[in-house]
C-alpha positions in Angstrom: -22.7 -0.9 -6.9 -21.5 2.5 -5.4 -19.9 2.1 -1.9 -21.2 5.2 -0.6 -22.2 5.8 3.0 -19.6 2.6 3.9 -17.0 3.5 6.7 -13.6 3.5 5.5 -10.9 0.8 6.4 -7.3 1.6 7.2 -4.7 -0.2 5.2 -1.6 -0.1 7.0 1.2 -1.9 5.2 4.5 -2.9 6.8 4.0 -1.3 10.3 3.3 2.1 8.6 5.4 2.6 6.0 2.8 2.7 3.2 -0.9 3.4 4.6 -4.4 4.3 3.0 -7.7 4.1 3.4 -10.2 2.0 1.4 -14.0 1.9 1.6 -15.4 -0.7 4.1 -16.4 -4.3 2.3 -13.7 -4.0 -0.5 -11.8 -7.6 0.3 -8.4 -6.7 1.3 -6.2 -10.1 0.0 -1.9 -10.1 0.4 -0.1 -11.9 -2.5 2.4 -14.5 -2.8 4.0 -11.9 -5.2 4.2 -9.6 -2.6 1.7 -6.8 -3.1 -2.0 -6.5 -1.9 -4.8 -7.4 -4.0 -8.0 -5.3 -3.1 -11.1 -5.7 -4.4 -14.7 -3.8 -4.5 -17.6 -6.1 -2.9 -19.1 -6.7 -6.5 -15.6 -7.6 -8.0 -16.4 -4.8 -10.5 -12.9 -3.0 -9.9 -9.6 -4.1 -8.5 -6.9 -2.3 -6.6 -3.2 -3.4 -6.3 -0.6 -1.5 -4.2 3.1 -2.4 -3.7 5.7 -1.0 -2.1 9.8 -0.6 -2.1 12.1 0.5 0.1 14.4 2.7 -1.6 18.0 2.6 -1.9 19.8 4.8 0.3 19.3 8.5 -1.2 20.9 11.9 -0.5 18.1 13.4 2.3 15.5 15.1 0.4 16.2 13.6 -3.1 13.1 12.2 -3.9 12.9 10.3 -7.2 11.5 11.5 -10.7 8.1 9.9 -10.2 6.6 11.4 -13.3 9.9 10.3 -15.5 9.2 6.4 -13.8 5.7 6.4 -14.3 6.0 8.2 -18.0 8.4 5.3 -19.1 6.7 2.1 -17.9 3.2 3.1 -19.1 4.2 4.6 -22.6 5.7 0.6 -23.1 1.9 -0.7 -23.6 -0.6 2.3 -23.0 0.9 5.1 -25.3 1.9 8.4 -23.5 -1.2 9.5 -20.6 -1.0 12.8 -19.5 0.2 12.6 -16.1 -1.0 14.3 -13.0 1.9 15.4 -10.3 1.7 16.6 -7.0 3.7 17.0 -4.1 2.2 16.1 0.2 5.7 17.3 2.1 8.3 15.0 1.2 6.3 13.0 -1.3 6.4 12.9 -4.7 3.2 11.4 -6.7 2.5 11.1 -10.4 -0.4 9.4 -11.7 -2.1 9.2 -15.2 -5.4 7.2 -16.6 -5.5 5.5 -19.6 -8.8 3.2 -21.8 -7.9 0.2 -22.9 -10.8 -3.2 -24.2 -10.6 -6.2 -21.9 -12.4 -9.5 -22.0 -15.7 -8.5 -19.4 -15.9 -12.9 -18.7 -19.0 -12.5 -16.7 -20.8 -10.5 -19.9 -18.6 -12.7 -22.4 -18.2 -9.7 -24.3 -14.8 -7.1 -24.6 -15.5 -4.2 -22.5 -13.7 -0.5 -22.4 -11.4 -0.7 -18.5 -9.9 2.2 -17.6 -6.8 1.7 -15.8 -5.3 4.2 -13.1 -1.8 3.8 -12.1 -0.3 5.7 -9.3 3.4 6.2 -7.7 4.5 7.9 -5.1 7.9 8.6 -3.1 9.6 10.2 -0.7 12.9 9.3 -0.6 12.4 6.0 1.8 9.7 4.5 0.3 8.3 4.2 -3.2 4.4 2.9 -3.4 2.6 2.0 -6.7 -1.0 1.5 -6.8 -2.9 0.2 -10.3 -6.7 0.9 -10.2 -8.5 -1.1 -13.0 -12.5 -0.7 -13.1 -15.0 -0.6 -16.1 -15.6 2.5 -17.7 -19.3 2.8 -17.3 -18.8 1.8 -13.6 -17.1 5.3 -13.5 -19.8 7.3 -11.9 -18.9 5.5 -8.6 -15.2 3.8 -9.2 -13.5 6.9 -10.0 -15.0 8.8 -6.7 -13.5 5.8 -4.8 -10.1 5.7 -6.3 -9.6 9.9 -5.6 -10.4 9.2 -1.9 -7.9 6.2 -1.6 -5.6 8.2 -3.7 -5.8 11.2 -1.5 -5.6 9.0 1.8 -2.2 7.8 0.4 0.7 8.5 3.1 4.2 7.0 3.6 5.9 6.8 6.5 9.2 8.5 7.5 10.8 5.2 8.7 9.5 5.2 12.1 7.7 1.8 12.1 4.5 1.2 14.6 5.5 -0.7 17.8 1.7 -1.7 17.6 -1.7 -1.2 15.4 -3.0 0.9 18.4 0.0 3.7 17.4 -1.4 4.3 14.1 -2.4 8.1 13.4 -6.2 7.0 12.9 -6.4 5.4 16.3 -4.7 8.0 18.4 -6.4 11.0 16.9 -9.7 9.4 18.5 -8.1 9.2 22.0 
């Protein structure tokens, strides 16, 4: 089920502005709704990552991240201990929480775990949810800290082409 030894695949969303990396096979699918939907091979955890641009800000206010994440999840998931740190001029917060969900394949409830993730940095504001099973931790939870840690938003200089992103030209 693990994924290791794949190549990673750069995600690149709106000409730069949000990119990571995810490991090669996991099914890369845009929404209607207007985030991306990204998927494991074995469907056995599920990524989603949107992204905002923010409001005109005062340079280098970046928003409360922790505060944001803090008040949507302690609507439905109680109060996580969240997890904040700073890459230059962005801001992330992210906490993990349990929770039972219908496992339809099994027809049984199952413990999830559920990961959610936001960043800033005073242009852009990303969110990524991470939902996998919990005994598929041993290999889901290694994934999700390399995506996480692959996170990057831009500083509103948009690529003129796929060939200008950073992964390409450092191989040149």
């Amino acid at each position: 089920m693990g994924q290791e030894g794949a190549s990673p695949r750069v995600v690149v969303i709106d000409r730069g502005n949000v990119e990571l990396i995810v490991p090669e096979g996991w099914v890369v699918t845009p929404r209607a709704e207007g985030h991306l939907d990204i998927r494991d091979p074995t469907d056995s955890c599920k990524l989603e990552v949107s992204y905002l641009r923010l409001p005109p800000l005062r340079p280098g206010v970046v928003p409360p991240v922790s505060d944001f994440l803090r008040d949507v999840l302690s609507k439905e998931h109680g109060e996580p201990p969240i997890t904040t740190e700073s890459r230059g001029s962005t801001r992330i917060a992210w906490a993990d929480y349990a929770f039972e969900e219908l496992d339809s394949e099994r027809g049984e409830r199952r413990t999830a775990r559920g990961r959610w993730l936001l960043a800033a940095n005073g242009l852009f504001q990303a969110l990524l949810t991470f939902y996998y099973w919990a005994d598929d931790a041993p290999w889901a939870v290694p994934a999700w800290e390399r995506i996480a840690a692959s996170l990057a938003l831009g500083d509103g200089r948009q690529l003129a082409s796929p060939r200008e992103h950073w992964g390409l030209r450092r191989r040149h």
